[in-house]
Structures are given as structure tokens and as C-alpha cells.
N, CA, C and O atoms as CSV, one atom per row, in Angstrom:
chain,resi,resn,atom,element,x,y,z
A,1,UNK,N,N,-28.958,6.349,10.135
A,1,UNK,CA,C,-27.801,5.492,10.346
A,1,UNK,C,C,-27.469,5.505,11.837
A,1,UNK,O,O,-27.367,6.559,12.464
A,2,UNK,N,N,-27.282,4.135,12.454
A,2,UNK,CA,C,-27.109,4.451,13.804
A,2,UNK,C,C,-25.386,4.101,14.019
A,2,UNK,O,O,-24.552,3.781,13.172
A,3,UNK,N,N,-25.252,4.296,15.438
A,3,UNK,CA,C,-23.627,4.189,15.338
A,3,UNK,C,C,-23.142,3.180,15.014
A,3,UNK,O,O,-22.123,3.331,14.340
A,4,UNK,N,N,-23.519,1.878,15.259
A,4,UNK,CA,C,-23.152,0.466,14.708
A,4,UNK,C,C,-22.509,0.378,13.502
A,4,UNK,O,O,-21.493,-0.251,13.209
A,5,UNK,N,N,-23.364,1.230,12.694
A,5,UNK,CA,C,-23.774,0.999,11.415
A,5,UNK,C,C,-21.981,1.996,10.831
A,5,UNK,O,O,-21.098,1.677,10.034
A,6,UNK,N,N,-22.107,2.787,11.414
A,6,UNK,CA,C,-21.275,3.733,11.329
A,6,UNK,C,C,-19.687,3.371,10.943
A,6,UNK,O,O,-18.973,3.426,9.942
A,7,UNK,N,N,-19.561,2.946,12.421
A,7,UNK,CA,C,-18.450,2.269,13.249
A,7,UNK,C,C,-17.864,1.141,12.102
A,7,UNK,O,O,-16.711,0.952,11.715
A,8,UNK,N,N,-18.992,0.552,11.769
A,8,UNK,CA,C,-18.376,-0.447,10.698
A,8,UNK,C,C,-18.153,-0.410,9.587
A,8,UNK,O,O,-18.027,-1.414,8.886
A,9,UNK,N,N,-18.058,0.757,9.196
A,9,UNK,CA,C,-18.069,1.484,8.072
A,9,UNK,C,C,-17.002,2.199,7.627
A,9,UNK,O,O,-16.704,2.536,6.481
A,10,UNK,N,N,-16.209,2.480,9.152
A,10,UNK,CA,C,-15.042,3.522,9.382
A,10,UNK,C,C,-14.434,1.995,9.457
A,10,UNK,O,O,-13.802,2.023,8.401
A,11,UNK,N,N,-14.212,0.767,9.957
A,11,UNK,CA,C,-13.509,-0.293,10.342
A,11,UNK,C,C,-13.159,-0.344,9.284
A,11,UNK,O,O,-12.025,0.039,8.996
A,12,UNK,N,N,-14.333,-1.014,8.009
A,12,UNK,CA,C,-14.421,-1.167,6.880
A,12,UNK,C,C,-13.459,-0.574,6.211
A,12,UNK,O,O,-12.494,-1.236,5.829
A,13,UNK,N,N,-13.560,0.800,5.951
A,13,UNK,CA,C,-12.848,1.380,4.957
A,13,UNK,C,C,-11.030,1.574,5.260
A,13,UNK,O,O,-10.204,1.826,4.382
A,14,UNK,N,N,-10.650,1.311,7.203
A,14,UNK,CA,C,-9.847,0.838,7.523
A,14,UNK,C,C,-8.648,0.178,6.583
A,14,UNK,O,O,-7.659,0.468,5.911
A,15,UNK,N,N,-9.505,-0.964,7.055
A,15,UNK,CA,C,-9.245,-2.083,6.842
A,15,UNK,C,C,-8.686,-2.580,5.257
A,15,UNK,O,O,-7.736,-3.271,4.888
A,16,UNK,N,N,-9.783,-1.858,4.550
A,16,UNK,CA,C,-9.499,-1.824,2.812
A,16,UNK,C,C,-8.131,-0.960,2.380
A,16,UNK,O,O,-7.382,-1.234,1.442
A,17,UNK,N,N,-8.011,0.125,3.289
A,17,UNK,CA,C,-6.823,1.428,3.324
A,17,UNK,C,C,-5.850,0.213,3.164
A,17,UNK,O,O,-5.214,0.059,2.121
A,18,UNK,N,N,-5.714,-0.939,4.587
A,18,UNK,CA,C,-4.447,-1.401,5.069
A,18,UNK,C,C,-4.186,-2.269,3.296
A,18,UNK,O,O,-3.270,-2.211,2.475
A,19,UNK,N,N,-5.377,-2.938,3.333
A,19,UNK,CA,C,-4.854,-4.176,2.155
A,19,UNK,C,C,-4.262,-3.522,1.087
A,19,UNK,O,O,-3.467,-4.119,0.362
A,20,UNK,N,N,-4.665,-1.960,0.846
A,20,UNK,CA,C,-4.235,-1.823,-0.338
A,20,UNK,C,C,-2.688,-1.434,-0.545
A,20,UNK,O,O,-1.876,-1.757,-1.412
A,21,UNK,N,N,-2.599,-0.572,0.649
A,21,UNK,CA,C,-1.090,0.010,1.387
A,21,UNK,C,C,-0.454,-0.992,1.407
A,21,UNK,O,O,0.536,-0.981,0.676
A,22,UNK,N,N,-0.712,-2.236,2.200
A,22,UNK,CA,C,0.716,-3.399,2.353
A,22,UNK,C,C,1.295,-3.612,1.602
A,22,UNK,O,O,2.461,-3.714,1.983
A,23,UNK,N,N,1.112,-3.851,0.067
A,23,UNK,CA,C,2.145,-4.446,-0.567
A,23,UNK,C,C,2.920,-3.527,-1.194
A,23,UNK,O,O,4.122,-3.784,-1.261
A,24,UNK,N,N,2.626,-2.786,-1.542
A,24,UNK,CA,C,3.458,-1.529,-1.660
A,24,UNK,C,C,4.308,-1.333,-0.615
A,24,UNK,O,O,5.475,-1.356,-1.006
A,25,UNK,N,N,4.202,-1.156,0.519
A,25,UNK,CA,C,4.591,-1.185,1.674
A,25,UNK,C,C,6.011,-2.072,1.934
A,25,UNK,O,O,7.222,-1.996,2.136
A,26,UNK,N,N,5.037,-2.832,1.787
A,26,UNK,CA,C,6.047,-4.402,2.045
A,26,UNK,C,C,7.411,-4.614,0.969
A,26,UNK,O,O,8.572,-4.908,1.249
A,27,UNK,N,N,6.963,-4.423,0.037
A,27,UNK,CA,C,8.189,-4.315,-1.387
A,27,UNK,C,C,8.874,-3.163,-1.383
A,27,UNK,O,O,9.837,-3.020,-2.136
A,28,UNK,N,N,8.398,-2.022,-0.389
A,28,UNK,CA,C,9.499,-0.352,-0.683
A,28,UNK,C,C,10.345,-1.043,0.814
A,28,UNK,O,O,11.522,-0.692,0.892
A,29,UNK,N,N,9.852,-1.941,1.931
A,29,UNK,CA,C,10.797,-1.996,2.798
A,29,UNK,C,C,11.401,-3.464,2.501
A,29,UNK,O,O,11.543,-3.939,3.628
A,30,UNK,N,N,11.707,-4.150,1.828
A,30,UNK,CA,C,12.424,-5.180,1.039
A,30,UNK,C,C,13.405,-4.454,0.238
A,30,UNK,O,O,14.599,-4.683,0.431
A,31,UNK,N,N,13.089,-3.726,-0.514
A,31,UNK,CA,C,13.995,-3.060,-1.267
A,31,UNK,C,C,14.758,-1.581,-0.698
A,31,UNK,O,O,15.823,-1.057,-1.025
A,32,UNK,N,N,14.047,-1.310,-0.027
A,32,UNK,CA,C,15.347,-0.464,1.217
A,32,UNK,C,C,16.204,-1.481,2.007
A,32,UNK,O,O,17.382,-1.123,2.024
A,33,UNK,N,N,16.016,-2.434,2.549
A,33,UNK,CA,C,16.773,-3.150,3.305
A,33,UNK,C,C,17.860,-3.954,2.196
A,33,UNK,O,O,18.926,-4.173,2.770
A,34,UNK,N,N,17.857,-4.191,1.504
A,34,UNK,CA,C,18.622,-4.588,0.421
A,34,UNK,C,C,19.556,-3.671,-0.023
A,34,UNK,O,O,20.777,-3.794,-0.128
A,35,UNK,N,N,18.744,-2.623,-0.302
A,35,UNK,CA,C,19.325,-1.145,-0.694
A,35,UNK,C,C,20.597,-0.953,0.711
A,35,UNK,O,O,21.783,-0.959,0.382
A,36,UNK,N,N,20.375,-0.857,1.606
A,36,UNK,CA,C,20.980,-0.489,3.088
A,36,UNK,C,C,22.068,-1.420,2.970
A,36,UNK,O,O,23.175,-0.971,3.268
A,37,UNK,N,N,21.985,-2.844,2.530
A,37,UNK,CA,C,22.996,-4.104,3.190
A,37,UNK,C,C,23.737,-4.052,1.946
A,37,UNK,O,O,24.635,-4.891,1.896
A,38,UNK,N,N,23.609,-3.241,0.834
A,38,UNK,CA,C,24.693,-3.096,-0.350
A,38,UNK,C,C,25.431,-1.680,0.107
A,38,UNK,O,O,26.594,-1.460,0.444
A,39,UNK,N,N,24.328,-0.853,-0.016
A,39,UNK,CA,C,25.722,0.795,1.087
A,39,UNK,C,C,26.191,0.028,2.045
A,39,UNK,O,O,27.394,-0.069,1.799
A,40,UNK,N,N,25.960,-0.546,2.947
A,40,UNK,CA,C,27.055,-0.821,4.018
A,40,UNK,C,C,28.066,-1.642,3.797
A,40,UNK,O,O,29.140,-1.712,4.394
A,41,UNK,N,N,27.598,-2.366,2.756
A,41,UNK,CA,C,29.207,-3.451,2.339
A,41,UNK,C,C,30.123,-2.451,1.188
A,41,UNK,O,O,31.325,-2.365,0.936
A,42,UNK,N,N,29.195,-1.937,0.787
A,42,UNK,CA,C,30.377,-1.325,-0.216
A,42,UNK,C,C,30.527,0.340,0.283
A,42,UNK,O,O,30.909,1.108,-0.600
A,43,UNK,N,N,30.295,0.824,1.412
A,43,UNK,CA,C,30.427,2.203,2.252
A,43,UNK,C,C,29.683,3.490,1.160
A,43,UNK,O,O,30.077,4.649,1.292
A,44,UNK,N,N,28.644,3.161,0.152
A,44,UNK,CA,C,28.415,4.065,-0.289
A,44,UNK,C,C,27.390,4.858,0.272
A,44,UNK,O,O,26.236,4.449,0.147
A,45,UNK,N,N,27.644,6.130,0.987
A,45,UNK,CA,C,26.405,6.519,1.720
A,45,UNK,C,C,25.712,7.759,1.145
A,45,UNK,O,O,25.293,8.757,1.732
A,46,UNK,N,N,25.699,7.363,-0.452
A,46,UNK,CA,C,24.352,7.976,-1.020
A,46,UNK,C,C,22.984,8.389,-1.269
A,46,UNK,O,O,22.421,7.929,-2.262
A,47,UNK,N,N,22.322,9.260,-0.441
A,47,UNK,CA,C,21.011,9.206,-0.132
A,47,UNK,C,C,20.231,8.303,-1.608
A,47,UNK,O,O,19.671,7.208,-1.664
A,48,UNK,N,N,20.512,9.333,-2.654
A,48,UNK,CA,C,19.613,8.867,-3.877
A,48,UNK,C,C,19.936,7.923,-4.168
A,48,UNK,O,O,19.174,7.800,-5.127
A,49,UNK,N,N,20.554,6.927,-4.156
A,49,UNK,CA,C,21.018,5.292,-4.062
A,49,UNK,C,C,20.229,4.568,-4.071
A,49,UNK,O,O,19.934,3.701,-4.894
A,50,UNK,N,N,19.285,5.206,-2.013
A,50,UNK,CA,C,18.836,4.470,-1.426
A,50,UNK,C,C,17.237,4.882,-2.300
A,50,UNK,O,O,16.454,3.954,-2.506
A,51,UNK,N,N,16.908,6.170,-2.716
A,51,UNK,CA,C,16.050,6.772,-2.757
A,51,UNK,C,C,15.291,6.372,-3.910
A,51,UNK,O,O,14.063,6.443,-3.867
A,52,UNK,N,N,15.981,5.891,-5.102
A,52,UNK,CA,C,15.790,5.531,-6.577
A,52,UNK,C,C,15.390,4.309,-7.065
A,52,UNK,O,O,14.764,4.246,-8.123
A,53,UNK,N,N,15.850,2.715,-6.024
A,53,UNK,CA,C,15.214,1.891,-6.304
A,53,UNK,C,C,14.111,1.521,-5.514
A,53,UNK,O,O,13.361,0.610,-5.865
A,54,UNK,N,N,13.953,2.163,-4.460
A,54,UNK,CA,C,12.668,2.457,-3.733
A,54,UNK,C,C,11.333,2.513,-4.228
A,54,UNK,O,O,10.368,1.761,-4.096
A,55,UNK,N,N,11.579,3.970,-5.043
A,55,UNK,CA,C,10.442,4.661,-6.005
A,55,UNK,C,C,9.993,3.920,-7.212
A,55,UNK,O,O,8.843,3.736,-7.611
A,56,UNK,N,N,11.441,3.426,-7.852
A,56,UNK,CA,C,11.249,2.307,-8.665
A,56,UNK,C,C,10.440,1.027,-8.626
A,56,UNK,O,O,9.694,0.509,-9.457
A,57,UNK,N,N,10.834,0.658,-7.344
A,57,UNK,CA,C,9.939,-0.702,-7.085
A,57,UNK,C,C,8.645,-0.191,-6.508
A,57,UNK,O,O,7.687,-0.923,-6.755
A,58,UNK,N,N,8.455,0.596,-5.992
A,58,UNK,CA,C,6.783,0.984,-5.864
A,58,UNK,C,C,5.986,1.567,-7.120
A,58,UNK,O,O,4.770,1.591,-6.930
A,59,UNK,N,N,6.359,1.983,-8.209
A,59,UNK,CA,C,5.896,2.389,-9.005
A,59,UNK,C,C,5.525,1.222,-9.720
A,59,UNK,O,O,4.401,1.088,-10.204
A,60,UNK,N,N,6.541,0.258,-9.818
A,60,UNK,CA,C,5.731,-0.765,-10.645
A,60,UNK,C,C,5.223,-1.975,-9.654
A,60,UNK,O,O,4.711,-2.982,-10.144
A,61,UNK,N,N,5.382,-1.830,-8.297
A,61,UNK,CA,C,4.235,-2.867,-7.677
A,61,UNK,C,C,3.085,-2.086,-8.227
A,61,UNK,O,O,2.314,-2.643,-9.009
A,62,UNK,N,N,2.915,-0.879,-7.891
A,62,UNK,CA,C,1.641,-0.259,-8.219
A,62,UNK,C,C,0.905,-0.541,-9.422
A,62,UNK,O,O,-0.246,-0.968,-9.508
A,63,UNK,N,N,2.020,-0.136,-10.692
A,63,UNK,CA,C,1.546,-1.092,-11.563
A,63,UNK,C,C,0.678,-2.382,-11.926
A,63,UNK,O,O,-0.357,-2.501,-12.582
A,64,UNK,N,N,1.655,-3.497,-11.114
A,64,UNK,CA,C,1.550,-4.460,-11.537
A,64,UNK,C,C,0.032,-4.659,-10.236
A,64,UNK,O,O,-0.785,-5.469,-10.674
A,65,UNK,N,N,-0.196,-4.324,-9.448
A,65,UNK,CA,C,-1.015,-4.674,-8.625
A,65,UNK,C,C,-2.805,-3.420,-9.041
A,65,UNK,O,O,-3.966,-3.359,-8.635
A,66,UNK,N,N,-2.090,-2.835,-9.850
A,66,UNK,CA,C,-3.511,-1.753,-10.002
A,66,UNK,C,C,-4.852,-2.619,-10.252
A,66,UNK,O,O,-5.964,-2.417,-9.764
A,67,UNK,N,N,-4.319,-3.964,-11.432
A,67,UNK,CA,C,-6.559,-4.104,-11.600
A,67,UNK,C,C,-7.123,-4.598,-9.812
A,67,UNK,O,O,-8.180,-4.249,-9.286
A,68,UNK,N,N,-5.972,-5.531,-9.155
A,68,UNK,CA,C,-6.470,-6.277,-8.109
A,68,UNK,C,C,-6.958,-4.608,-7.320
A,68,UNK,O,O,-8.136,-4.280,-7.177
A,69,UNK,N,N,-5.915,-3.846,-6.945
A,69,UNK,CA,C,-6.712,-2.807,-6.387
A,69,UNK,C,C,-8.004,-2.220,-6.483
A,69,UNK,O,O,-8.854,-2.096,-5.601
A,70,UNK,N,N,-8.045,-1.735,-8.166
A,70,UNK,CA,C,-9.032,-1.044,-8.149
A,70,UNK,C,C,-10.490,-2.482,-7.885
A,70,UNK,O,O,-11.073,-2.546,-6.803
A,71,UNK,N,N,-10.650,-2.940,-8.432
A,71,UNK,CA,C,-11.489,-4.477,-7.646
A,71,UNK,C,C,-11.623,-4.266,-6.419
A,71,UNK,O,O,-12.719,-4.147,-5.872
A,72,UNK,N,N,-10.638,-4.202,-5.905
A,72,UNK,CA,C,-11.245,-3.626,-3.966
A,72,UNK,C,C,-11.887,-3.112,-4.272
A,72,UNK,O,O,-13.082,-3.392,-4.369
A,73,UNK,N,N,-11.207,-1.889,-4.622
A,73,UNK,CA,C,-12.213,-0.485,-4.163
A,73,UNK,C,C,-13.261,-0.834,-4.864
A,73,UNK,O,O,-13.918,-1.523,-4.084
A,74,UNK,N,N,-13.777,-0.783,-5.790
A,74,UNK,CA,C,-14.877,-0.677,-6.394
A,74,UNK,C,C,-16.071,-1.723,-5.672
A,74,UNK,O,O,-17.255,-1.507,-5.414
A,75,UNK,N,N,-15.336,-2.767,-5.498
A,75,UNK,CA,C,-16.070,-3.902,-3.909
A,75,UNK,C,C,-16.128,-3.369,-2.728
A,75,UNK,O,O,-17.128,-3.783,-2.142
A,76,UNK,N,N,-15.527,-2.653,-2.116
A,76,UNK,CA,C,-15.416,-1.572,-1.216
A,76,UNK,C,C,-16.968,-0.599,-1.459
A,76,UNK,O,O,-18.031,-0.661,-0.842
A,77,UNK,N,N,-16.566,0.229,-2.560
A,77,UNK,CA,C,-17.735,1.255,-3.245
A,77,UNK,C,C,-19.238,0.636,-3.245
A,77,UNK,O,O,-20.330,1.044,-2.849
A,78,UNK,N,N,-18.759,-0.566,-3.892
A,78,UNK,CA,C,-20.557,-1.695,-4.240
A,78,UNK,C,C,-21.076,-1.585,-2.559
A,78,UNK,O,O,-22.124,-1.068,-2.173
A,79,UNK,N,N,-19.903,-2.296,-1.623
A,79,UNK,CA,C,-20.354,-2.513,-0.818
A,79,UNK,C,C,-21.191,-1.240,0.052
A,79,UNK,O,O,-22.376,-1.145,0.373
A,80,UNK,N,N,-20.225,-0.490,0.231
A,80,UNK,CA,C,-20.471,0.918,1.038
A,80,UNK,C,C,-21.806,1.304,0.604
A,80,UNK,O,O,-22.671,1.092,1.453
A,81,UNK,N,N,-22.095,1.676,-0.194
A,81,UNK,CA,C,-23.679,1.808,-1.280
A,81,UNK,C,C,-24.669,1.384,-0.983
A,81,UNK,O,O,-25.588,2.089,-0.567
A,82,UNK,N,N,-24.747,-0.066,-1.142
A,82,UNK,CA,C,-25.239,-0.911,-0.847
A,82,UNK,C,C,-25.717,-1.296,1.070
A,82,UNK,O,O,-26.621,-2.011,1.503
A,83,UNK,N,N,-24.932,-0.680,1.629
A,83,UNK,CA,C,-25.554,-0.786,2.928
A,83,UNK,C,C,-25.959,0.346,3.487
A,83,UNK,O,O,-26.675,0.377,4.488
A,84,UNK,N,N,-25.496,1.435,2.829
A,84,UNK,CA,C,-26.306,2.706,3.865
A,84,UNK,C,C,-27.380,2.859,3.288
A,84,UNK,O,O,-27.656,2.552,2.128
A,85,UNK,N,N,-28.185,3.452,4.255
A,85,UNK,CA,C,-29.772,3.825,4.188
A,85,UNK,C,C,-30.262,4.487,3.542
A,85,UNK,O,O,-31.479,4.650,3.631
């Protein structure tokens, strides 16, 4: 395997990390910021408030997003396989 080969391999698996992270991502900071602009109108400055629909909504993006994930990866896996030497 030469470094090329390498390099794109580490990009690769990058890259697959980010797609799978964002939406999870993206929906725990939607729902903190929501979470934040209801404590501040109504002064409740309850950590677990903020902490509970957070976990909540990532647990079931996760859910709801698991077959598309695992499909990456496993396209990810085919792929990775499939090109080293």
C-alpha cells in the first residue's frame, strides 16, 4: 500500500465519521437552542431541562436514521475491502 492509497483511506473514513455524526449533531443543537430560548423566557435555569430533551431527541434521530447509517458503513466496509491490496 503506498501513501496515496493510504491518505485516502484516512480522508475516506473521515469523511463517512462526519456524515454519520451530522445529523445527530444537527438535531441535539436545534433542540438545545430551543431548549435555551424557553429557560430564558420563562428563567428556568435547570441543567436537566436542558439535558433531557437533548438525549431524547438524539436517541431517536438515531433511531430513526440507523438503516440509512448502517448502509454507509457497510458501503464504507464494501468499499474499504475492496480497495486494499
Amino acid at each position: 500500500m503506498d501513501l496515496d492509497t493510504a491518505v485516502d483511506m484516512i480522508r475516506q473514513s473521515l469523511v463517512t465519521a462526519a456524515w454519520l455524526c451530522a445529523p445527530v449533531l444537527g438535531v441535539c443543537l436545534l433542540v438545545g437552542l430551543l431548549v435555551s430560548v424557553l429557560q430564558a423566557a420563562t428563567q428556568v435555569q435547570e441543567p436537566t431541562v436542558n439535558l433531557v430533551p437533548r438525549i431524547t431527541a438524539a436517541v431517536i434521530t438515531l433511531l430513526l436514521l440507523l438503516p440509512w447509517g448502517l448502509q454507509m458503513m457497510v458501503d464504507y466496509t464494501i468499499t474499504l475491502w475492496t480497495s486494499s491490496p
